[in-house]
mmCIF file of the N, C-alpha and C atoms, coordinates in Angstrom:
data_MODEL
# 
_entry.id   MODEL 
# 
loop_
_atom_site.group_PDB 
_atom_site.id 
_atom_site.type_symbol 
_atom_site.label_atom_id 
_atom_site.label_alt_id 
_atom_site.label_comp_id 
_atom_site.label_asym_id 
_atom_site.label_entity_id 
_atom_site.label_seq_id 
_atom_site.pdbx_PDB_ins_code 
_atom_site.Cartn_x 
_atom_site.Cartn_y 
_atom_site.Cartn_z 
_atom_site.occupancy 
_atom_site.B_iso_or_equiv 
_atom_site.pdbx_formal_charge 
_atom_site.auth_seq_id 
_atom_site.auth_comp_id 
_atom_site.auth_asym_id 
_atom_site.auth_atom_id 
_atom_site.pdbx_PDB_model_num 
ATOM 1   N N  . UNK A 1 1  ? 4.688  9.292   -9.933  1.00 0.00 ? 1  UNK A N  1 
ATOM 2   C CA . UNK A 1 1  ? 4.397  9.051   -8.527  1.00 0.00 ? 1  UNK A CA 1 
ATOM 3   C C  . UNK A 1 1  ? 5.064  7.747   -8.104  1.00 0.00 ? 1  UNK A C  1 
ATOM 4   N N  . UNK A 1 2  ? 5.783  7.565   -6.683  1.00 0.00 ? 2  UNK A N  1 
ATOM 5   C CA . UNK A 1 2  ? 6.387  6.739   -6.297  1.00 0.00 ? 2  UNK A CA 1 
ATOM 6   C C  . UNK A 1 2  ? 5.923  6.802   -5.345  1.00 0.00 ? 2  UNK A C  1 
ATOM 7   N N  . UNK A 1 3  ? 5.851  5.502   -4.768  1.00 0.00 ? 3  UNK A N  1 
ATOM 8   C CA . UNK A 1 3  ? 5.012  4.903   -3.343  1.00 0.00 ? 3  UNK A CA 1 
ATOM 9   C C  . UNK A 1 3  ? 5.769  4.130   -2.635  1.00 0.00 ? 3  UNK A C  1 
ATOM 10  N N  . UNK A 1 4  ? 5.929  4.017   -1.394  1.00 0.00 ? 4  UNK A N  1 
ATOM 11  C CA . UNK A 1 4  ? 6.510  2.807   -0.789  1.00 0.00 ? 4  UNK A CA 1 
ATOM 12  C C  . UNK A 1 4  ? 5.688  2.382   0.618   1.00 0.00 ? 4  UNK A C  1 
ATOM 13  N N  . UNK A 1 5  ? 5.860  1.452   1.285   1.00 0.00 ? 5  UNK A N  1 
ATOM 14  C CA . UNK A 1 5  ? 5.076  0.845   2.576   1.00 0.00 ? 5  UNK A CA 1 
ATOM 15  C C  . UNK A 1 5  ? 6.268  0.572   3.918   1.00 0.00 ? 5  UNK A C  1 
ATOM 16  N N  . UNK A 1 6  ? 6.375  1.232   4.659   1.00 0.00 ? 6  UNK A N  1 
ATOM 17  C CA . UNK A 1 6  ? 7.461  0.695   5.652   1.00 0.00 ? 6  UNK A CA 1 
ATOM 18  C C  . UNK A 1 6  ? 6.860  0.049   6.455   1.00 0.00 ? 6  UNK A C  1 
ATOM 19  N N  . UNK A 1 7  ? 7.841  -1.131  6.139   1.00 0.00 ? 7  UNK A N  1 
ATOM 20  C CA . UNK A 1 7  ? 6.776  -2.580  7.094   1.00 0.00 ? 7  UNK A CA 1 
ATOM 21  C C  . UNK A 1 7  ? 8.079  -2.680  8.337   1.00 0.00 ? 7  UNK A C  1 
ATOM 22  N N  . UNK A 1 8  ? 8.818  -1.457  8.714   1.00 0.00 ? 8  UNK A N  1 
ATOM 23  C CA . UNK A 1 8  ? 8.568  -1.518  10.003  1.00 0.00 ? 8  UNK A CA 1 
ATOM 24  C C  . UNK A 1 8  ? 7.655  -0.613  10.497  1.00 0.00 ? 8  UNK A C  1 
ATOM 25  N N  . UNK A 1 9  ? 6.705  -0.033  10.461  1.00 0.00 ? 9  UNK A N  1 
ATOM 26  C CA . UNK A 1 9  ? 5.775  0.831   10.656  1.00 0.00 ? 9  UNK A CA 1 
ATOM 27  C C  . UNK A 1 9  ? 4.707  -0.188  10.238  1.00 0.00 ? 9  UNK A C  1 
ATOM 28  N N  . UNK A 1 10 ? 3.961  -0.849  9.221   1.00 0.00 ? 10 UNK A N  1 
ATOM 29  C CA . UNK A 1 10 ? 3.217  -1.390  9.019   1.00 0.00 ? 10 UNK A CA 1 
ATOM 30  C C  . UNK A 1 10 ? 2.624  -2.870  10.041  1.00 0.00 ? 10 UNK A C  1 
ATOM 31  N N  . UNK A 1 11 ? 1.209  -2.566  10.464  1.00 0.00 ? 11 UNK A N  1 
ATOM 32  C CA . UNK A 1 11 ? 0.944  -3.708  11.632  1.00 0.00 ? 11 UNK A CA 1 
ATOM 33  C C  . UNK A 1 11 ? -0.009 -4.715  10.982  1.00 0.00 ? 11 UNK A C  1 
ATOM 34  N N  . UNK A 1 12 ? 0.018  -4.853  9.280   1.00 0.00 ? 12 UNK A N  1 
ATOM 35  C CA . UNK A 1 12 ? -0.585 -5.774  9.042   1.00 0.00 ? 12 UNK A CA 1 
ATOM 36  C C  . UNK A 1 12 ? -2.288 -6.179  8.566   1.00 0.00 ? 12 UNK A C  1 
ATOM 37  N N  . UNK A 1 13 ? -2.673 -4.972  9.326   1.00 0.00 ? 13 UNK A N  1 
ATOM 38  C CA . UNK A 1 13 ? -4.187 -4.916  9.417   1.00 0.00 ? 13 UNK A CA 1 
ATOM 39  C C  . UNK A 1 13 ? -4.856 -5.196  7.922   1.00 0.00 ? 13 UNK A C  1 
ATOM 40  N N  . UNK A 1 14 ? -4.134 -4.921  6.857   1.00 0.00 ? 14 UNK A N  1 
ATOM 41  C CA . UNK A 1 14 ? -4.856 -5.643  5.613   1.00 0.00 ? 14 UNK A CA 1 
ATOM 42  C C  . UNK A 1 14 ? -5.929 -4.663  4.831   1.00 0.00 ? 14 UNK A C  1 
ATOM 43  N N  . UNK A 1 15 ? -5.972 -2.980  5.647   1.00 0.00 ? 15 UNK A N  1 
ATOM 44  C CA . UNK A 1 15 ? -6.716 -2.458  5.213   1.00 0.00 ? 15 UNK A CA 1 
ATOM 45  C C  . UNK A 1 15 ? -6.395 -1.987  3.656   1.00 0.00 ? 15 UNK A C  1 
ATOM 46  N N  . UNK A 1 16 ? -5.575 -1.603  3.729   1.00 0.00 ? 16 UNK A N  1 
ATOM 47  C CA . UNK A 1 16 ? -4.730 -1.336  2.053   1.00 0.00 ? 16 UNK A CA 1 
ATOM 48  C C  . UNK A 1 16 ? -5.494 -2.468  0.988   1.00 0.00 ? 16 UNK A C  1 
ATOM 49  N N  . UNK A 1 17 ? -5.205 -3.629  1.576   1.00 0.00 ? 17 UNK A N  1 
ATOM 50  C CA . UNK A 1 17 ? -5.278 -4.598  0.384   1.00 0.00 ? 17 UNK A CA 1 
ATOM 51  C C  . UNK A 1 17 ? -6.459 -4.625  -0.021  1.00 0.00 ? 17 UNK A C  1 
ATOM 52  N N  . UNK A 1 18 ? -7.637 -3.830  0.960   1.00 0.00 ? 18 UNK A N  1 
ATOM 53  C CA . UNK A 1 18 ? -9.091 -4.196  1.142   1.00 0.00 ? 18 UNK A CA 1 
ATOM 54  C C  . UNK A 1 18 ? -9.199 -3.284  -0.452  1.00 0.00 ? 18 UNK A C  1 
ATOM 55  N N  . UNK A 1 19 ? -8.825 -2.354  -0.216  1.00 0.00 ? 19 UNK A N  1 
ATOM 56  C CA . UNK A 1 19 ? -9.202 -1.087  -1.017  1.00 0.00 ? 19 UNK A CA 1 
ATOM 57  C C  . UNK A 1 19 ? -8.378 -1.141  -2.331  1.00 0.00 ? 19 UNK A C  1 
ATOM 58  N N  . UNK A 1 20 ? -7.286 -1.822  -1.775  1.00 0.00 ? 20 UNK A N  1 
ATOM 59  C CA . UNK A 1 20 ? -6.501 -1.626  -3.781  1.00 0.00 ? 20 UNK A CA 1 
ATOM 60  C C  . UNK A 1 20 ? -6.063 -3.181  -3.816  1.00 0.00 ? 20 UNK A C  1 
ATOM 61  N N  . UNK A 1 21 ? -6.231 -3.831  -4.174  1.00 0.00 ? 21 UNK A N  1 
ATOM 62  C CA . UNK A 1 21 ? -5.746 -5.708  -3.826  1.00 0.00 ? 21 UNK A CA 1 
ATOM 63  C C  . UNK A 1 21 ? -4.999 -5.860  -5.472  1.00 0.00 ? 21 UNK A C  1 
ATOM 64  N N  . UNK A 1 22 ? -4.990 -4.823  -6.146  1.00 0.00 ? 22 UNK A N  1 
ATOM 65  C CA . UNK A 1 22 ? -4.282 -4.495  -7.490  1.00 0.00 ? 22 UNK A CA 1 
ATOM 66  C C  . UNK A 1 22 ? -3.024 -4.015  -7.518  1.00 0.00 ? 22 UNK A C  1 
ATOM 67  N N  . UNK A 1 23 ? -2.891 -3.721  -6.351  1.00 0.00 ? 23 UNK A N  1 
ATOM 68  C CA . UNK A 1 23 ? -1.828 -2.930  -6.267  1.00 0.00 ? 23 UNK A CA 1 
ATOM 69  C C  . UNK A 1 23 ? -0.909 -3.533  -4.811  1.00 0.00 ? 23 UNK A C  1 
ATOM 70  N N  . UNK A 1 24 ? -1.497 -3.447  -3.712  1.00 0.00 ? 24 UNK A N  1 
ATOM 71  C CA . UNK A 1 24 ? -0.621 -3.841  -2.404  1.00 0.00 ? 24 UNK A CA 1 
ATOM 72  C C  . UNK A 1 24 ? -1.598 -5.648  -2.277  1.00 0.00 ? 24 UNK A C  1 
ATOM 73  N N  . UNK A 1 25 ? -0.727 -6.322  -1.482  1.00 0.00 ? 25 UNK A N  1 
ATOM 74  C CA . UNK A 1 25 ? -0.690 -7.325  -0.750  1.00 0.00 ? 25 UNK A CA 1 
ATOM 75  C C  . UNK A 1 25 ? 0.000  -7.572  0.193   1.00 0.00 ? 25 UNK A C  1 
ATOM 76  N N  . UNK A 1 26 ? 0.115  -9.040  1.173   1.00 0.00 ? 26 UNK A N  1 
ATOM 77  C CA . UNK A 1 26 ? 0.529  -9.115  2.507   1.00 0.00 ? 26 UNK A CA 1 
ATOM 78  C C  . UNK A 1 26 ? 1.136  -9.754  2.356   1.00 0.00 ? 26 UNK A C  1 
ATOM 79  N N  . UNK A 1 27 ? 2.772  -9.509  2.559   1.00 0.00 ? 27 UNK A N  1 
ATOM 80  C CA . UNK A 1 27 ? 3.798  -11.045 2.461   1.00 0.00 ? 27 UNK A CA 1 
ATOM 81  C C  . UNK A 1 27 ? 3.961  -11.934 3.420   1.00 0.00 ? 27 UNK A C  1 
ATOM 82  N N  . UNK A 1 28 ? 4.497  -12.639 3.509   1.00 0.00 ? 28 UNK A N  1 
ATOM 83  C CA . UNK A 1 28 ? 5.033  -13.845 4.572   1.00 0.00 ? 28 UNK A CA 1 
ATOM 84  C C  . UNK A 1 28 ? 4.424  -13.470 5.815   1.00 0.00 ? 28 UNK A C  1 
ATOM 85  N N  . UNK A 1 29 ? 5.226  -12.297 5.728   1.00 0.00 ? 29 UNK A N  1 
ATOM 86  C CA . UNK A 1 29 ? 5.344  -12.012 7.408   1.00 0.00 ? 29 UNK A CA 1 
ATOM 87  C C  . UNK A 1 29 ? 3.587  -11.027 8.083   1.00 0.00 ? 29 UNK A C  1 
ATOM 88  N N  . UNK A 1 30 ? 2.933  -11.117 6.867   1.00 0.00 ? 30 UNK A N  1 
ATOM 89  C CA . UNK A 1 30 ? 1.103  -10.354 7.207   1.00 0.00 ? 30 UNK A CA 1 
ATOM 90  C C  . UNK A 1 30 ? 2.058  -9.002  6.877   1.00 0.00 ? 30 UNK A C  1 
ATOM 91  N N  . UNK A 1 31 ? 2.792  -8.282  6.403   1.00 0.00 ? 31 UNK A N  1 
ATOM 92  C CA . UNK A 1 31 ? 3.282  -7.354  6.033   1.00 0.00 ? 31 UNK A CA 1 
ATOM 93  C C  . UNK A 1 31 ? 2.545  -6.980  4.890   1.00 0.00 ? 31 UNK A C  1 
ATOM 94  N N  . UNK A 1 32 ? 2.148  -5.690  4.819   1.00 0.00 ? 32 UNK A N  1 
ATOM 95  C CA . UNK A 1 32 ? 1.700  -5.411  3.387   1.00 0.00 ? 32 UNK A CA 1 
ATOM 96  C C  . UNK A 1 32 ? 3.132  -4.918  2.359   1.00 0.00 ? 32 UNK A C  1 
ATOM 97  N N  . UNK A 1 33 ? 3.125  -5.281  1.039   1.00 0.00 ? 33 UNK A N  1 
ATOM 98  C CA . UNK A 1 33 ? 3.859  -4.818  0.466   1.00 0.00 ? 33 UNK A CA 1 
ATOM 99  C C  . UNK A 1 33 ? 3.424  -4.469  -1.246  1.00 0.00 ? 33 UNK A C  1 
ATOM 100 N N  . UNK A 1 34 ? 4.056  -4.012  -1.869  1.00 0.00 ? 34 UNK A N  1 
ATOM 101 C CA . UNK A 1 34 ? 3.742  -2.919  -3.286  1.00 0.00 ? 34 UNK A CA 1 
ATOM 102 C C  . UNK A 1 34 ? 4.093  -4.337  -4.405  1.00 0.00 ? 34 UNK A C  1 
ATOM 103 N N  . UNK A 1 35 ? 2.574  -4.805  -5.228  1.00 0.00 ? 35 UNK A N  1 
ATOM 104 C CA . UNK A 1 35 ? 3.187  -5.295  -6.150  1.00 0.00 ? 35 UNK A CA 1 
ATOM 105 C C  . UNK A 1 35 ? 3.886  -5.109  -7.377  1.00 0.00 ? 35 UNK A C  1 
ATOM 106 N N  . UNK A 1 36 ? 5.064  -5.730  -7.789  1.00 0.00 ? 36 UNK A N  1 
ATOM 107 C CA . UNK A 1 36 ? 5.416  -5.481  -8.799  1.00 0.00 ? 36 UNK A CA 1 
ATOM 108 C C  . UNK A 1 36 ? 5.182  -5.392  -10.199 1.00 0.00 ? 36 UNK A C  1 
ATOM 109 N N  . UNK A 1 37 ? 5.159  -4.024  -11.187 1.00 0.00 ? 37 UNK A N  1 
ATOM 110 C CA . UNK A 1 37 ? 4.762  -4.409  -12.654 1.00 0.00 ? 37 UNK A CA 1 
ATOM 111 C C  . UNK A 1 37 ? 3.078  -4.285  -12.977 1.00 0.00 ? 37 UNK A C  1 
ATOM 112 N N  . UNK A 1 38 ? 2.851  -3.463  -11.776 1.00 0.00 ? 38 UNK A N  1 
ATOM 113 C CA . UNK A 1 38 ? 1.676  -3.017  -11.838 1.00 0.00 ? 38 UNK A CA 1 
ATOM 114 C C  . UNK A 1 38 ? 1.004  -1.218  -12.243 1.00 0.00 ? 38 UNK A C  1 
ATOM 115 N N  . UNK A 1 39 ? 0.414  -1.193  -13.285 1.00 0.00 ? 39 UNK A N  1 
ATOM 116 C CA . UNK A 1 39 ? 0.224  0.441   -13.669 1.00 0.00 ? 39 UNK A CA 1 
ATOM 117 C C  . UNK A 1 39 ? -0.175 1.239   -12.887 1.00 0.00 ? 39 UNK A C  1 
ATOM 118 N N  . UNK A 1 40 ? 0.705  1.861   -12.171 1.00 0.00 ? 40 UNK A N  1 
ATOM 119 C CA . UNK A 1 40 ? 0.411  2.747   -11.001 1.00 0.00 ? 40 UNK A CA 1 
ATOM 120 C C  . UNK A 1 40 ? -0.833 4.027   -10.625 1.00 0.00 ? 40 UNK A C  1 
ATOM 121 N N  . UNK A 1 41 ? -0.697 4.188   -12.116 1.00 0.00 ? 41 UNK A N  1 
ATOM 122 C CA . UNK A 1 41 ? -1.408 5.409   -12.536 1.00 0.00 ? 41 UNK A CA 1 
ATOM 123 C C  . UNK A 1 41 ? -2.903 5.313   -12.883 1.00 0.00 ? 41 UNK A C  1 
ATOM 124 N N  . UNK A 1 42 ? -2.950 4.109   -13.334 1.00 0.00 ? 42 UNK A N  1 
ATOM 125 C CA . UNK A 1 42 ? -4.379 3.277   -13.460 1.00 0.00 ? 42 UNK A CA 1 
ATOM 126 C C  . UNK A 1 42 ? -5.288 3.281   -12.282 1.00 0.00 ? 42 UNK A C  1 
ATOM 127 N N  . UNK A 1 43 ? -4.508 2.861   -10.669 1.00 0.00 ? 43 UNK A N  1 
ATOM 128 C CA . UNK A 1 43 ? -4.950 2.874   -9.584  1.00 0.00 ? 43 UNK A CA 1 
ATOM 129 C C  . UNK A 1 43 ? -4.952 3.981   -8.475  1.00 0.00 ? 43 UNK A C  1 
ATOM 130 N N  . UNK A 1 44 ? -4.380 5.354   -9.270  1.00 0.00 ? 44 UNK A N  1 
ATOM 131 C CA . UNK A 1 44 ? -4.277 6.585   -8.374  1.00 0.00 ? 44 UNK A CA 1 
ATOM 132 C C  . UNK A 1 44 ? -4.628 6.870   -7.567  1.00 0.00 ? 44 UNK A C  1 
ATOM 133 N N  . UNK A 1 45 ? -6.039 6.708   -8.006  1.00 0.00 ? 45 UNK A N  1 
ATOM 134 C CA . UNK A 1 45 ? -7.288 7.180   -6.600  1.00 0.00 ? 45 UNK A CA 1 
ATOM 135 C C  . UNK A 1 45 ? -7.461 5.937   -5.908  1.00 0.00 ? 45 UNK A C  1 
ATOM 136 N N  . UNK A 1 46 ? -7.147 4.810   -5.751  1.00 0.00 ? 46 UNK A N  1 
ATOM 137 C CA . UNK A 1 46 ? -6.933 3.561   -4.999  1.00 0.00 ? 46 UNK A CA 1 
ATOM 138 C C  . UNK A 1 46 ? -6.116 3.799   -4.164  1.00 0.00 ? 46 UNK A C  1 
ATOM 139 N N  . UNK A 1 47 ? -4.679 4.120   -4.519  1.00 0.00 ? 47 UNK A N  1 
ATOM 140 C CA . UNK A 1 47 ? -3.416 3.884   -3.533  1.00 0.00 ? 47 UNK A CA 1 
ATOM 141 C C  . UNK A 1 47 ? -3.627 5.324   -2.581  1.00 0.00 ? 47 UNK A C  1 
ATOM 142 N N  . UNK A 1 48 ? -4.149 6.413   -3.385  1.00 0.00 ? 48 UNK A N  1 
ATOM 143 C CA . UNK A 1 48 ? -4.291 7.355   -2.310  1.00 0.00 ? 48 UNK A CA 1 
ATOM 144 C C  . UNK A 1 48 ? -5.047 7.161   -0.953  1.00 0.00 ? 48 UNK A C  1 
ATOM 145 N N  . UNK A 1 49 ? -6.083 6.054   -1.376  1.00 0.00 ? 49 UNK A N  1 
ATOM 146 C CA . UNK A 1 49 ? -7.508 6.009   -0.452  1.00 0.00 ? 49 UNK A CA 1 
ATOM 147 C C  . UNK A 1 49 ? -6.791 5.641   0.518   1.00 0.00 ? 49 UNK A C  1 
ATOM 148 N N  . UNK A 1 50 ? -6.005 4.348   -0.149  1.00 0.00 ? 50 UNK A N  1 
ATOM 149 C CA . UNK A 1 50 ? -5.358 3.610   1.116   1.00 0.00 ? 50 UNK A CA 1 
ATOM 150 C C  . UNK A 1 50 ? -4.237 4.025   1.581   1.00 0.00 ? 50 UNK A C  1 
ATOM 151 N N  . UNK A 1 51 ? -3.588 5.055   1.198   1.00 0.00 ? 51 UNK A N  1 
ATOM 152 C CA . UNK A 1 51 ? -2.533 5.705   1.922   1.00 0.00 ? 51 UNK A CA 1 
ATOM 153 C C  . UNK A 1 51 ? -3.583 6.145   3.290   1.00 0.00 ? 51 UNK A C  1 
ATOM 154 N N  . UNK A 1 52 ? -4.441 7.314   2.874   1.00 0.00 ? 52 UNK A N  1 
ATOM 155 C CA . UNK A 1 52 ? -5.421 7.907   3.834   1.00 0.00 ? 52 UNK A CA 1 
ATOM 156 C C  . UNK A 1 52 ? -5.639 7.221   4.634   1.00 0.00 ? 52 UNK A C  1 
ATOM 157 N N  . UNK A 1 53 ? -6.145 6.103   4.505   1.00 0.00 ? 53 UNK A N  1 
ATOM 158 C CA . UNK A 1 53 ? -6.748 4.869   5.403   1.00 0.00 ? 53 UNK A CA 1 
ATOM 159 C C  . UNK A 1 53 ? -5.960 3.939   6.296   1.00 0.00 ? 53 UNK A C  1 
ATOM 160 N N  . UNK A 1 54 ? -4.542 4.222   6.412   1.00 0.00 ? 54 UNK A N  1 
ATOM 161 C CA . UNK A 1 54 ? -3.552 3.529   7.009   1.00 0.00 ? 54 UNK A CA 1 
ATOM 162 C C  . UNK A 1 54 ? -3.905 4.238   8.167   1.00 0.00 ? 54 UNK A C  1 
ATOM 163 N N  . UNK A 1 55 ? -3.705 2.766   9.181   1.00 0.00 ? 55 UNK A N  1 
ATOM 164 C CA . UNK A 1 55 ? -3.872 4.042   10.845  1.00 0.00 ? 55 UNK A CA 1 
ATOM 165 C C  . UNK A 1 55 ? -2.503 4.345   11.278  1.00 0.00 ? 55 UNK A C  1 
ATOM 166 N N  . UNK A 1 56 ? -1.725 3.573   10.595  1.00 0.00 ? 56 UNK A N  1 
ATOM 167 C CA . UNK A 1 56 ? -0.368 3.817   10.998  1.00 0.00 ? 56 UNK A CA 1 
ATOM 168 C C  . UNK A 1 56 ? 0.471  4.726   10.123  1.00 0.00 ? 56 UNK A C  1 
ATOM 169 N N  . UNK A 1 57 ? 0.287  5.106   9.219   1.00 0.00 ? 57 UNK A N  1 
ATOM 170 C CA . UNK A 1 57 ? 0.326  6.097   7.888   1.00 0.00 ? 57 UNK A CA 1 
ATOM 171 C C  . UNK A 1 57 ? 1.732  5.105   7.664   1.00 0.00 ? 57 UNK A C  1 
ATOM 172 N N  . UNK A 1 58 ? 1.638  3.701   7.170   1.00 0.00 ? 58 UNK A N  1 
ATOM 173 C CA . UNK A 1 58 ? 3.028  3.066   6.483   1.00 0.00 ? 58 UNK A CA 1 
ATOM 174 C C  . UNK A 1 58 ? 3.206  3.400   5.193   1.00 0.00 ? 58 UNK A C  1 
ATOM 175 N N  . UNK A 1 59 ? 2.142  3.911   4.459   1.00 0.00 ? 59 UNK A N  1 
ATOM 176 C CA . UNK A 1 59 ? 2.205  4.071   3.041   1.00 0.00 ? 59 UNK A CA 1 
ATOM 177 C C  . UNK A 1 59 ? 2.838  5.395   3.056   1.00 0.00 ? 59 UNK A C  1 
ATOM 178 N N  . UNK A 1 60 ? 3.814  5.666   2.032   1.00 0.00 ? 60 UNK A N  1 
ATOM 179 C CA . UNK A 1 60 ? 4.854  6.810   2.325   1.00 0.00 ? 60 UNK A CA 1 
ATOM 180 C C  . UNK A 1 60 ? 4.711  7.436   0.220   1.00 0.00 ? 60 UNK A C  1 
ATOM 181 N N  . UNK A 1 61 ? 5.098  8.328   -0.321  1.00 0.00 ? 61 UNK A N  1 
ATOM 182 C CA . UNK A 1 61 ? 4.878  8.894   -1.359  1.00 0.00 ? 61 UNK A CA 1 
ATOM 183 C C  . UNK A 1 61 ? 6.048  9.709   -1.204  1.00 0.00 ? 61 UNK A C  1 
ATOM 184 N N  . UNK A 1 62 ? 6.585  9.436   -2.817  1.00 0.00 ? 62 UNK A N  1 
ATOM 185 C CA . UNK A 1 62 ? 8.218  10.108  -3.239  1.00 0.00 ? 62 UNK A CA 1 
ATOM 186 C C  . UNK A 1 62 ? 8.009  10.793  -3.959  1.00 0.00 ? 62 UNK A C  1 
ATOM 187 N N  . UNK A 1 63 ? 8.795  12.436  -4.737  1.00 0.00 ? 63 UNK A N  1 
ATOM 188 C CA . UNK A 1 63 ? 8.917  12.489  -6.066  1.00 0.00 ? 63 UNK A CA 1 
ATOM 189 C C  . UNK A 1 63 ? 9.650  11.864  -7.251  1.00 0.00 ? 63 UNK A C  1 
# 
């Protein structure tokens, strides 16, 4: 599973980080972004929640 956040779509709101703070955080700019070197798979049902939970749906999923 591959994940990404488009922080031009993303407004910051911090809800992501609420729910997985293991996984996403807010850079410089209040942008959320994907930390690095982190076990993805460990937090599955985390990153999904907060995909769900985006009002802006920035959280995006690859094969």
């Amino acid at each position: 599973m591959e994940f990404k956040v488009n922080k031009e779509v993303c407004i910051g709101c911090g809800l992501c980080t609420s729910i997985c703070r293991e996984v996403f955080k807010l850079d410089k700019d209040g942008k959320s972004e994907v930390i690095e070197g982190v076990d993805y798979k460990k937090h599955a049902d985390h990153i999904d929640q907060a995909a769900a939970s985006c009002p802006v749906a920035a959280i995006s999923f690859t094969e």
